[in-house]
VOPAGU-2260 file (C-alpha; in pm, 1 decimal, decimal comma):
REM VOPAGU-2260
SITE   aa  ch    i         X         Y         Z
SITE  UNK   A    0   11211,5   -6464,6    6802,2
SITE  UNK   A    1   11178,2   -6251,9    6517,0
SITE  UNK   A    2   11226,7   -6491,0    6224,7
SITE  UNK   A    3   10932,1   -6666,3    6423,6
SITE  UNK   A    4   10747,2   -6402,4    6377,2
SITE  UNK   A    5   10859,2   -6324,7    6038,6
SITE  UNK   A    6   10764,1   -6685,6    5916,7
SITE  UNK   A    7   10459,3   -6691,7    6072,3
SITE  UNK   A    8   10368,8   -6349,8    5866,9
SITE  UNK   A    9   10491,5   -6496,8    5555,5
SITE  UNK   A   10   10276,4   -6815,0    5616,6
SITE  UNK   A   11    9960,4   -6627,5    5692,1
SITE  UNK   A   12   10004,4   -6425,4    5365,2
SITE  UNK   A   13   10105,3   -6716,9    5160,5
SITE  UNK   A   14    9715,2   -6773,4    5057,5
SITE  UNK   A   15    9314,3   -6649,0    5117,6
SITE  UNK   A   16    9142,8   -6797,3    5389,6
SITE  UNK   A   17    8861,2   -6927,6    5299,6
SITE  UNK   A   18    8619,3   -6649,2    5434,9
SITE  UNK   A   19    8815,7   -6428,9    5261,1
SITE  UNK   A   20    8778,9   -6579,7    4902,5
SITE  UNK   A   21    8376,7   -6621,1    5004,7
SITE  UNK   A   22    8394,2   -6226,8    5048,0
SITE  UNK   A   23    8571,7   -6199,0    4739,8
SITE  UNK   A   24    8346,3   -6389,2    4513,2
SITE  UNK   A   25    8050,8   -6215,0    4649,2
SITE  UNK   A   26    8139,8   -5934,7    4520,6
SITE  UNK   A   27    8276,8   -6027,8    4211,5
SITE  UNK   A   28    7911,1   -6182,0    4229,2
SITE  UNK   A   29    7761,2   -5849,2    4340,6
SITE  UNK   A   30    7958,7   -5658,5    4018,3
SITE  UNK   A   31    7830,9   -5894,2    3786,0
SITE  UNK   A   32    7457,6   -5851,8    3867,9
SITE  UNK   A   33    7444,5   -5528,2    3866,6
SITE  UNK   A   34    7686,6   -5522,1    3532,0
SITE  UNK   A   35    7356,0   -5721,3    3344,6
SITE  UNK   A   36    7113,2   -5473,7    3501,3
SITE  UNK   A   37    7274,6   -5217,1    3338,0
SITE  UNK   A   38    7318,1   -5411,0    3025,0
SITE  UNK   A   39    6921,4   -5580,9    3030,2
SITE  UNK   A   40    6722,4   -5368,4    2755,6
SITE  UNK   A   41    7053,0   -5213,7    2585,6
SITE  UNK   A   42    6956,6   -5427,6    2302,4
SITE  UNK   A   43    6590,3   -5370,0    2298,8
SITE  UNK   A   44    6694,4   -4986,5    2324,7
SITE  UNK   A   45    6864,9   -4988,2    1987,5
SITE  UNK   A   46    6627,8   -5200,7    1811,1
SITE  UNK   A   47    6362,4   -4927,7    1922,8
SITE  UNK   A   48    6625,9   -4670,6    1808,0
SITE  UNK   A   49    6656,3   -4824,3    1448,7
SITE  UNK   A   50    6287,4   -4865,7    1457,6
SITE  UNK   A   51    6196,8   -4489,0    1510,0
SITE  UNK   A   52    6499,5   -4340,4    1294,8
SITE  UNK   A   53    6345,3   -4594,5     980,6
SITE  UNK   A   54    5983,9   -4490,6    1079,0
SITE  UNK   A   55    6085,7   -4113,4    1023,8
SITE  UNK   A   56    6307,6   -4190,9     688,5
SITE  UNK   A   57    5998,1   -4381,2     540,0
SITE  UNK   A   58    5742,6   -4138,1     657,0
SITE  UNK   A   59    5962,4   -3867,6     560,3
SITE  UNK   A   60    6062,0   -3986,7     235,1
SITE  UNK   A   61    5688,1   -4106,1     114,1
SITE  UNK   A   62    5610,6   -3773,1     145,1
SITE  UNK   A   63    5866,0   -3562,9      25,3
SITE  UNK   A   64    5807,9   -3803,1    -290,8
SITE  UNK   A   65    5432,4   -3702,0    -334,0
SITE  UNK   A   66    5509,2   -3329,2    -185,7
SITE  UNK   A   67    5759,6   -3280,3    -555,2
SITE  UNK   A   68    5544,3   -3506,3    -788,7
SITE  UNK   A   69    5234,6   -3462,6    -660,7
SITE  UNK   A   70    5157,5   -3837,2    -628,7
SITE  UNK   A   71    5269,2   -4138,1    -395,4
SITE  UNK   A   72    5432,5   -4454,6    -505,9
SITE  UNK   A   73    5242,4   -4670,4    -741,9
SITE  UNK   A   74    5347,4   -5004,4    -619,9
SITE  UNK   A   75    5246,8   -5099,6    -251,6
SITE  UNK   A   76    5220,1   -5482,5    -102,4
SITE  UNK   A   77    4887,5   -5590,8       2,2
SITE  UNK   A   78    4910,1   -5744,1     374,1
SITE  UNK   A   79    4650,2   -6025,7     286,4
SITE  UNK   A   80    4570,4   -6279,0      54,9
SITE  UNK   A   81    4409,4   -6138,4    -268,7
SITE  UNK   A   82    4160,8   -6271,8    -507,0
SITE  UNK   A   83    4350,0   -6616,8    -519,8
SITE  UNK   A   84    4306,9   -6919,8    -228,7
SITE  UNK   A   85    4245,6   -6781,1     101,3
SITE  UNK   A   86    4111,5   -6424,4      18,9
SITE  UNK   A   87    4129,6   -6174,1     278,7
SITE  UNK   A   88    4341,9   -6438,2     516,1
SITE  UNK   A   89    4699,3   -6299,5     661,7
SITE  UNK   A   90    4973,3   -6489,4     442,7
SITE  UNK   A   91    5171,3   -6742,7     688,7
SITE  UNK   A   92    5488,1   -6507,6     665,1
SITE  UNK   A   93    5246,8   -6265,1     870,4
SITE  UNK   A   94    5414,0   -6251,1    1225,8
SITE  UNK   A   95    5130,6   -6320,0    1477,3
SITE  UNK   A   96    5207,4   -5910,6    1626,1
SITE  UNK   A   97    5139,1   -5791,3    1225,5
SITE  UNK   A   98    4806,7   -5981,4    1202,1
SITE  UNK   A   99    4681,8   -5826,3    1577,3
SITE  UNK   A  100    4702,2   -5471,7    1446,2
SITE  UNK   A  101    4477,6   -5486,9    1128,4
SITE  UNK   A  102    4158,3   -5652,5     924,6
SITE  UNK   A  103    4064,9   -5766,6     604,1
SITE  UNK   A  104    3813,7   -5600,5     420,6
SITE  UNK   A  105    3624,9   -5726,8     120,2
SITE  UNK   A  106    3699,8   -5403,3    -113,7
SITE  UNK   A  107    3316,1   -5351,7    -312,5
SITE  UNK   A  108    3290,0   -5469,4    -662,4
SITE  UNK   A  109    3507,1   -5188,5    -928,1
SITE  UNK   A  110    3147,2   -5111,1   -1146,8
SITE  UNK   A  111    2921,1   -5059,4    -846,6
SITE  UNK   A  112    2944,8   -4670,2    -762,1
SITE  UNK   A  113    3115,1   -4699,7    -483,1
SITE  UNK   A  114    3384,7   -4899,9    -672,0
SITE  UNK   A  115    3402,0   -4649,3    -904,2
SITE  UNK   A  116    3513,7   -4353,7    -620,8
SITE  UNK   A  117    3740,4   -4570,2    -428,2
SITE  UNK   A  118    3924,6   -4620,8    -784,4
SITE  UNK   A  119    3902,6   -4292,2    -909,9
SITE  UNK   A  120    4056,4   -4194,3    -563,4
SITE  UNK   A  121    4303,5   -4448,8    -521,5
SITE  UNK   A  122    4372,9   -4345,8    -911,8
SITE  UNK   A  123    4457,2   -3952,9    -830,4
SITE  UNK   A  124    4742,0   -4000,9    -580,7
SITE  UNK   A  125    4882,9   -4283,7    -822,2
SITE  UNK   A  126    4820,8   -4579,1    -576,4
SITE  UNK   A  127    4757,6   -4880,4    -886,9
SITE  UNK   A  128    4954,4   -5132,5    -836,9
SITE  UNK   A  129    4976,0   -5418,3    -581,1
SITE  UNK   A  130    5196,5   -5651,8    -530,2
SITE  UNK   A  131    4970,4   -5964,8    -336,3
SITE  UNK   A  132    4964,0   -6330,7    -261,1
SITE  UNK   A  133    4737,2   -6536,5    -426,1
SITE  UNK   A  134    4812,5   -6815,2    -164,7
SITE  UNK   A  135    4859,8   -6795,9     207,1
SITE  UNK   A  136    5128,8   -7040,1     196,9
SITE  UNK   A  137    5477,9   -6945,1     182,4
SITE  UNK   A  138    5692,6   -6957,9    -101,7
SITE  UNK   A  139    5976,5   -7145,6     -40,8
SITE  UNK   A  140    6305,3   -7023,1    -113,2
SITE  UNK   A  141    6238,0   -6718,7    -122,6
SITE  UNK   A  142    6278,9   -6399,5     158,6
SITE  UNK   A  143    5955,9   -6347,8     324,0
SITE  UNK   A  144    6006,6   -5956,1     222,8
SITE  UNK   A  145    6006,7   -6040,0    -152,8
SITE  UNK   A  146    5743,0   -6294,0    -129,3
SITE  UNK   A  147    5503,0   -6050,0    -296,4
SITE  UNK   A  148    5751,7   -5938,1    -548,0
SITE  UNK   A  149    5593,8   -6128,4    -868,7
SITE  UNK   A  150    6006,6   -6121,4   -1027,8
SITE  UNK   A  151    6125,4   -6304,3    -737,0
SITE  UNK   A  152    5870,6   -6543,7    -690,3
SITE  UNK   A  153    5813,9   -6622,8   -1066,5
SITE  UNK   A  154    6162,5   -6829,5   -1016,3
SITE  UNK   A  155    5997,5   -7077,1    -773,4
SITE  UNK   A  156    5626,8   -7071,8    -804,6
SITE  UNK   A  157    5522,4   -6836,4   -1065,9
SITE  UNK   A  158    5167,0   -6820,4    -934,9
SITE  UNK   A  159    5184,4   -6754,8    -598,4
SITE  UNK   A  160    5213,4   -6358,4    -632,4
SITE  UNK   A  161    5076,0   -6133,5    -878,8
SITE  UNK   A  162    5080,4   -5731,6    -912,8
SITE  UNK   A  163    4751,7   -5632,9    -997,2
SITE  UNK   A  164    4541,2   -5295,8   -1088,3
SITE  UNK   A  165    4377,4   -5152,1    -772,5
SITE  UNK   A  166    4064,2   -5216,6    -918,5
SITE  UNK   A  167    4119,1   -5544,5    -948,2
SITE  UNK   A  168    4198,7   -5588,4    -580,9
SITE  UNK   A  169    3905,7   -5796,1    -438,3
SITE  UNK   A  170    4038,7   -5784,0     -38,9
SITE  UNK   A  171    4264,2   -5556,8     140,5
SITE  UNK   A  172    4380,2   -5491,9     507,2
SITE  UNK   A  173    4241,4   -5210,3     699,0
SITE  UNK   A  174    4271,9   -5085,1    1059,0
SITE  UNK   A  175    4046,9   -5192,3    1277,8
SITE  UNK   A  176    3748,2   -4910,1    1287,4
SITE  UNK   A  177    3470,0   -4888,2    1606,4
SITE  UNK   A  178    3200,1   -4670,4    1558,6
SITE  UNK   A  179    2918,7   -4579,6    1785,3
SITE  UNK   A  180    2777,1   -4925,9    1639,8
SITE  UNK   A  181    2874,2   -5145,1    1382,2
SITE  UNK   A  182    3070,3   -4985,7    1122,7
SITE  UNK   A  183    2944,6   -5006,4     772,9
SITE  UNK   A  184    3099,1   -4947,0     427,2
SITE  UNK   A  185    2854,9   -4905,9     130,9
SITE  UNK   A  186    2575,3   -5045,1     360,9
SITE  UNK   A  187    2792,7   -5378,8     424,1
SITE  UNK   A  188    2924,7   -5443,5     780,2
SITE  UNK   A  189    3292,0   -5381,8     847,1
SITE  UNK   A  190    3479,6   -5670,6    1000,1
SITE  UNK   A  191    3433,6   -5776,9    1391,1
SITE  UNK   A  192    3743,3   -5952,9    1412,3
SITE  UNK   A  193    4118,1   -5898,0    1323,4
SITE  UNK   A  194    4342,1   -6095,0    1077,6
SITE  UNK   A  195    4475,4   -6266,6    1457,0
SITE  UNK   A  196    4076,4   -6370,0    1494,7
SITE  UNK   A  197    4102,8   -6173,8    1776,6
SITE  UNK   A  198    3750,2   -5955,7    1861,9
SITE  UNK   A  199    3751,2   -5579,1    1753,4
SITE  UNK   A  200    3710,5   -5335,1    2064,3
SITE  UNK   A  201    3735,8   -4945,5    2190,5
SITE  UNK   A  202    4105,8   -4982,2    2267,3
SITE  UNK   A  203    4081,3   -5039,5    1849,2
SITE  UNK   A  204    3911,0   -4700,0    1871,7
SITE  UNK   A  205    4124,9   -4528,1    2139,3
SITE  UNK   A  206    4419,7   -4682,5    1900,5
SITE  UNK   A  207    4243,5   -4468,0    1596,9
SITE  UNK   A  208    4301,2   -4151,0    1782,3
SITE  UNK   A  209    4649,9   -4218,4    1895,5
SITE  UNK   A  210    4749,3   -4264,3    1568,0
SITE  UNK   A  211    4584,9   -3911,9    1458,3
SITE  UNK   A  212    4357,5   -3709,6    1635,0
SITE  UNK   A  213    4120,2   -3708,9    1290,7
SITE  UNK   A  214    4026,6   -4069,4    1368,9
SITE  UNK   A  215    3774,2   -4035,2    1644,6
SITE  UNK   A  216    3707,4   -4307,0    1908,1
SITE  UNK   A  217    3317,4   -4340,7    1830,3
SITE  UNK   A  218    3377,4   -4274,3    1434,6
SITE  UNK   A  219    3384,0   -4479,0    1128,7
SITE  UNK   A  220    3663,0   -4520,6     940,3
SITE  UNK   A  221    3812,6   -4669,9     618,5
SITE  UNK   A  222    4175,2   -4649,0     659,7
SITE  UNK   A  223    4393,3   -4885,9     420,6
SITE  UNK   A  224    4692,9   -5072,4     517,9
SITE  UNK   A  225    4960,8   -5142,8     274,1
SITE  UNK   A  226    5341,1   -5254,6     301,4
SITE  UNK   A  227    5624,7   -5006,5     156,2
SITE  UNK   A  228    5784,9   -5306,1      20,4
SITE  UNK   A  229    6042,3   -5382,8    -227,1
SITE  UNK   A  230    5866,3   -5260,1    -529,0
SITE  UNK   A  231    5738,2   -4948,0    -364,4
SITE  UNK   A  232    6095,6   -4793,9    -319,4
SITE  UNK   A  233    6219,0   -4941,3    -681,6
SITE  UNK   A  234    5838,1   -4785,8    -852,2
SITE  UNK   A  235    6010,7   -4443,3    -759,5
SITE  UNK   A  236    6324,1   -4505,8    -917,7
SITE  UNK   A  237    6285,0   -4235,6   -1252,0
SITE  UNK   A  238    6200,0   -3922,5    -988,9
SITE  UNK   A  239    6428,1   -3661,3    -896,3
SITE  UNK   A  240    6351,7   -3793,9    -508,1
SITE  UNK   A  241    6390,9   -4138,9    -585,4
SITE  UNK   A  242    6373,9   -4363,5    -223,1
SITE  UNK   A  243    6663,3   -4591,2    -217,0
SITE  UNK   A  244    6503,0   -4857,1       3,2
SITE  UNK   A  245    6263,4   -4982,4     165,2
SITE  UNK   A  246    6354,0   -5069,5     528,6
SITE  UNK   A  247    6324,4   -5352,6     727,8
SITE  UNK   A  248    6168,4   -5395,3    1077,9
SITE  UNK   A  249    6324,2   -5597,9    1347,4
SITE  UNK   A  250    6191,6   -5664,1    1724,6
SITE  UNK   A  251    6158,8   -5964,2    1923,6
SITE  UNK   A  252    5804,8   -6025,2    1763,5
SITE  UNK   A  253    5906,6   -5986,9    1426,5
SITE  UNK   A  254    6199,0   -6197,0    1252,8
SITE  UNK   A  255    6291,8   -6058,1     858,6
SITE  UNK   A  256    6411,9   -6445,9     802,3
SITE  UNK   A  257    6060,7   -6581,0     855,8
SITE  UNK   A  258    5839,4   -6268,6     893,4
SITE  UNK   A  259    5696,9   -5980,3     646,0
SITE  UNK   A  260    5902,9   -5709,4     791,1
SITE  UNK   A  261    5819,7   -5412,0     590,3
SITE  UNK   A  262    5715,4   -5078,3     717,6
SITE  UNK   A  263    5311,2   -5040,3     686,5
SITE  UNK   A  264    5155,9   -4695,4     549,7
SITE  UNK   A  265    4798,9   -4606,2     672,1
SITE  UNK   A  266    4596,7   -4410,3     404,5
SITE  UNK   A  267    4276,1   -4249,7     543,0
SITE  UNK   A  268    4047,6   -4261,5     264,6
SITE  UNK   A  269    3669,3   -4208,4     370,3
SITE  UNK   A  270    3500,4   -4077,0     698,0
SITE  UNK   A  271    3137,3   -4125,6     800,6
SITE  UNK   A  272    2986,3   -3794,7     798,6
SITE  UNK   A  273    3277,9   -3660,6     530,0
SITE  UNK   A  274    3182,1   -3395,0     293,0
SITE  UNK   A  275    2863,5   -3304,6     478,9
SITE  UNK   A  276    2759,7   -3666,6     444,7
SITE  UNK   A  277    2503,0   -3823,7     699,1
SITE  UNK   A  278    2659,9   -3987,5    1031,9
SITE  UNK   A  279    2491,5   -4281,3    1051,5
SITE  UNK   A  280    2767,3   -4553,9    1130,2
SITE  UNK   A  281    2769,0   -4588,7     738,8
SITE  UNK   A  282    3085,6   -4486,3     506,4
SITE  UNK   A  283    2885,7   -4421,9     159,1
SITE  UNK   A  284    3031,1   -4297,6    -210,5
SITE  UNK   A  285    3040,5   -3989,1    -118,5
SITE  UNK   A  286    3215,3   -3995,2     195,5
SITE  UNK   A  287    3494,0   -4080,4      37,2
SITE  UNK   A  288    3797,4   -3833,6     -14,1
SITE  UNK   A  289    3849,7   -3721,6    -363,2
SITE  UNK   A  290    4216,9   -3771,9    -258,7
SITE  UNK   A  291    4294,7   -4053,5     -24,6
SITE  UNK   A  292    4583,6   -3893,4     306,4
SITE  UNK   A  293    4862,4   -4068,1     432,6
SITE  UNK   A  294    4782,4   -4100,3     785,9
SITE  UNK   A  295    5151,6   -4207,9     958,1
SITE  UNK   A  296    5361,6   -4456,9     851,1
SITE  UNK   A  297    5402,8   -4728,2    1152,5
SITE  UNK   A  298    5612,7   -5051,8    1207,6
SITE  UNK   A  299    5539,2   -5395,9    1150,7
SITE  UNK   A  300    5348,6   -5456,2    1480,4
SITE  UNK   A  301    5169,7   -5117,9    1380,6
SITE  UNK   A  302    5337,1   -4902,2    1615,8
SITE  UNK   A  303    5377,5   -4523,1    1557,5
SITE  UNK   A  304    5729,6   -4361,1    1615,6
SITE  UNK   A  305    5609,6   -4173,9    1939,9
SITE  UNK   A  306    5591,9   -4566,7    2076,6
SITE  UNK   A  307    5921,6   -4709,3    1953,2
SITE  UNK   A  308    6081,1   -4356,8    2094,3
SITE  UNK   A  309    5933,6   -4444,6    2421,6
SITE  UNK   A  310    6095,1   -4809,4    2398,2
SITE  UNK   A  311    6410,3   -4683,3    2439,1
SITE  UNK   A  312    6360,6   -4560,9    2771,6
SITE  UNK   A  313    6164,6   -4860,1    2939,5
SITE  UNK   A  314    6255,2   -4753,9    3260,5
C-alpha cells in the first residue's frame, strides 16, 4: 500500500499541471511589466542629465572666458541662411524642434545709424565673426555640426559656408519677441512667424520671462541667437581659459548625424525703453546696449537647464 502511495507522489511531482505553469507565467508576466515601468524614461533621464551638466559647462565656461579677458568668443555659427540663397531661411540640417524656438531677422544695413551701434556693440564684447550657410541645402559629406565650418566644407563645396564680419551679416536668428503690439526694430516690424512658419504668440512672451526675468511678457526685445559651434571653442584656443569643446546636444528631437546639434547662446542686446529711451513698441539706436549680455545659454530645442533638470524626473 505504501509504494502505491509512494508512486502515486512521485507521479504527481514528476511535472506542472497545467494551471500551475499558467500561474507561473503570469507572474513571470507580472515581473516583466513592472521591470519596463521601472526601466521606461531611464534613458530619457540621462539624456536630460547630459543635457543640463553640458548646458552648465557651456554657460559656465563662455563666461568665465569673457569674466578673465574681458570679451566673448569671436567666432559663433549663425542658425540661418546668410546673405547667400535662401536668406534668413533655417538650413535643412535645422531639426524641426530648433526652427520652433527662434526667428530670422533681417539685421539693418552696417552704414545706416543703427547699423553702426549694433556693430560697434557687437564689436566691444569681440562677437565678429560668423560662421553661416550661404545655402539651405546640406552639404553632403560632411557632419551637420561642421557644416558651417568654412575648412570643412571647402573640401566638398567650397561655397556653401563662409565666415564673415558681423557687419557683413545681412540676416540672423532671434528669439521670438511680443510686445504690447507689434514689435519694431529701427521703425521696421519684427517677424510674426518663426523659422517653423509657425505664428508668434504670448507663450513666446511668457517664454521671454522664463528665460530671464529682464525679458518682460509685454516688452520688446532684440535678443540674438547664435550656435557655440566648432569654431567658437577652437577661436579661444590662445587664452589662459581656453574651452576645449563645444558640446553636442542629443534628445529624441534632435539627431547630431542629421541635425545642427550645437548648444545656442542668447545675447540680449537692445530693450525698448533702454537707456531712458521712449516705450513705444519700437527698439531704436539708442536703445541698444553699449555692451550686448549673455542672457543663458540653452539647448538645441531652446530649452534652459531648469527644464532639462526637470526631465529627469518626469514623474
Amino acid at each position: 500500500m505504501k509504494g502505491k502511495q509512494l508512486k502515486r507522489l512521485q507521479h504527481r511531482q514528476a511535472g506542472f499541471t497545467l494551471l500551475e505553469l499558467l500561474v507561473v507565467i503570469t507572474l513571470i508576466a507580472t515581473l516583466a511589466t513592472a521591470a519596463l515601468v521601472a526601466y521606461d524614461g531611464i534613458g530619457d533621464s540621462a539624456q536630460a542629465t547630459a543635457a543640463s551638466n553640458s548646458t552648465a559647462t557651456a554657460d559656465g565656461a563662455i563666461r568665465n572666458y569673457r569674466a578673465v579677458t574681458q570679451k566673448f568668443p569671436d567666432q559663433w555659427d549663425n542658425l540661418v541662411v546668410g546673405s547667400g540663397a535662401s536668406a534668413g531661411s533655417a538650413p535643412a540640417f535645422m531639426a524641426a524642434a530648433t526652427a520652433s524656438k527662434f526667428s530670422n531677422w533681417s539685421v539693418p544695413a552696417s552704414a545706416s545709424a543703427f547699423g553702426l551701434a549694433l556693430n560697434d556693440a557687437m564689436a566691444a564684447v569681440n562677437i565678429t565673426e560668423i560662421q553661416e550657410r550661404t545655402v539651405a541645402t546640406t552639404t553632403a559629406g560632411i557632419e551637420p555640426n561642421l557644416q558651417h565650418n568654412e575648412g570643412a566644407v571647402f573640401t566638398v563645396s567650397p561655397t556653401d559656408a563662409a565666415e564673415n564680419d558681423w557687419n557683413a551679416i545681412t540676416n540672423v536668428a532671434i528669439l521670438p519677441t511680443f510686445g504690447t503690439a507689434a514689435c519694431q526694430v529701427n521703425s521696421v516690424a519684427l517677424p510674426v512667424t518663426k523659422l517653423s512658419g509657425d505664428p508668434i504668440n504670448g507663450d513666446d512672451g511668457a517664454r521671454q520671462n522664463v528665460i530671464n526675468d529682464s525679458l518682460e511678457s509685454d516688452q520688446c526685445n532684440l535678443v540674438i541667437a547664435l550656435g557655440f559651434g566648432h569654431d567658437a571653442a577652437h577661436s579661444t584656443s590662445n587664452s589662459s581659459v581656453a574651452i576645449s569643446t563645444a558640446p553636442t546636444f542629443v534628445s529624441k528631437n534632435i539627431n547630431p548625424a542629421v541635425n545642427y546639434a550645437r548648444y545656442i547662446a542668447l545675447f540680449h542686446v537692445g530693450q525698448d525703453g533702454a537707456n531712458a529711451g521712449t516705450v513705444d513698441n519700437n527698439i531704436v539706436a539708442g536703445e541698444l546696449f553699449t555692451k550686448p549680455r549673455l542672457l543663458a545659454v540653452v539647448d538645441t530645442e531652446g530649452r534652459m537647464i531648469d527644464e532639462n533638470i526637470a526631465d529627469q524626473n518626469p514623474n
